[in-house]
Structure formats: C-alpha cells, structure tokens
N, C-alpha and C positions, 0 to 999 in steps of 0.2 A: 181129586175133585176139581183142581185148578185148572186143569187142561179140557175137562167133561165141558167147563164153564165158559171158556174159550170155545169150543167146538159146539158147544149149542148155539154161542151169540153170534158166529159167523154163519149156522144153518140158518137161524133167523134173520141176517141181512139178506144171503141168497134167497129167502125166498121173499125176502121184502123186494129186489133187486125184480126178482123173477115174476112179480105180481104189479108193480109200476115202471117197469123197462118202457112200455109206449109212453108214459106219463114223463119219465125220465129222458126219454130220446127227444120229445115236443121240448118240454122245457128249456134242453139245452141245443135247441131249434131254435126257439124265441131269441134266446140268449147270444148266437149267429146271427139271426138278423137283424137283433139292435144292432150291434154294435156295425155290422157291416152297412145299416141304413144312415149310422153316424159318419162313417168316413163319406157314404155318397154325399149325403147332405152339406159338409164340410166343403166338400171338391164341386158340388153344382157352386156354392155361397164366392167361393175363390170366383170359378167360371163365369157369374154372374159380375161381379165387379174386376175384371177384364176386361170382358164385356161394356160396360156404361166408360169406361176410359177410353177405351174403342169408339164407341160410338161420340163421346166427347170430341174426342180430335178427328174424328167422321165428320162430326158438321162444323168444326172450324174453318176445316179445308174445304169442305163445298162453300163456306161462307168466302173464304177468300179466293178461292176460284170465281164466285159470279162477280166478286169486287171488280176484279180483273178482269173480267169477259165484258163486264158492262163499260170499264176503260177502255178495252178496245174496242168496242165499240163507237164508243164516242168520240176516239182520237182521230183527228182528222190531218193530212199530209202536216200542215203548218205545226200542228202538236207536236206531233211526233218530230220533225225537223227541229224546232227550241230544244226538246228533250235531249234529242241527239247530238247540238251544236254543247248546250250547257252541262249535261251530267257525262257524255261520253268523248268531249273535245274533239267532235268532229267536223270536219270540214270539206266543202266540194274541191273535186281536184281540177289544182288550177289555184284555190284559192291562195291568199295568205295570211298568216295568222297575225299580229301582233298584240305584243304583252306590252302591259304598262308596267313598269316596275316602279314602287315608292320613292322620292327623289332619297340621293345619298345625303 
C-alpha cells in the first residue's frame, strides 16, 4: 500500500506541475528579474557616484583653468619679467647677478 501511496502523490504533483507550468514558469520569471533588476540598480547607483566625483574635479579644473586664463591675461611684460627675475632666477644675458650673503 506504501508504494500505491507514493505513486499516487507523485501522479498528483505531475498533474499539479502540469495544470500551473505557465503560473510556475511567470513566477520564476519575476523571480529573474528581481533579482537581475537588483544588481542593475546596484551598478547604475556605483555609476552614478563616479560620476558626481567626475564631475566634482570637472569643475575644479575648469575653475582653475579660468583662474589662470584670466592671469594671463592680465599679466603684462613687466609681470611676467618680476615673476621671471624672482621665482625662476632669471636674468638678461649680459647681466650679472650678485648675492648678498649674511656677514660671517
């Protein structure tokens, strides 16, 4: 009778199987594209703040690009000549330089 019992309740899954097969294929449809709508949403969220980091040091550098554009602009021979003499020890050739050094 043990085995009759068995062979009934697997005839009654098959046809449980066999009467929500479309019910069953949808469900573990949905079931696909959660989870596959979680990793895009994950991966756009990453992409998004890349992004705003990106565009962070996007407008630094334009900021310090017009700092600089509007420097030179403004710099006129005589500028640029101090800058040149003081930050890069330069001098016209011909000149000469002399150093003061602290007394001994």
């Amino acid at each position: 009778m043990k085995n009759k019992t068995g062979i009934i309740e697997r005839a009654g899954n098959l046809q449980f199987l066999r009467k929500h097969k479309y019910l069953i294929i949808v469900a573990l449809l949905l079931l696909v594209g959660v989870f596959a709508m979680t990793q895009v949403r994950a991966s756009i969220r990453k992409k998004n703040e890349e992004l705003a980091v990106l565009i962070t040091q996007c407008e630094q550098q334009n900021a310090q690009n017009q700092a600089l554009s509007e420097l030179l602009e403004n710099s006129d021979d005589e500028y640029i000549e101090d800058k040149a003499r003081e930050e890069l020890n330069m001098v016209y050739p011909g000149e000469r330089v002399y150093i003061i050094r602290p007394g001994n």
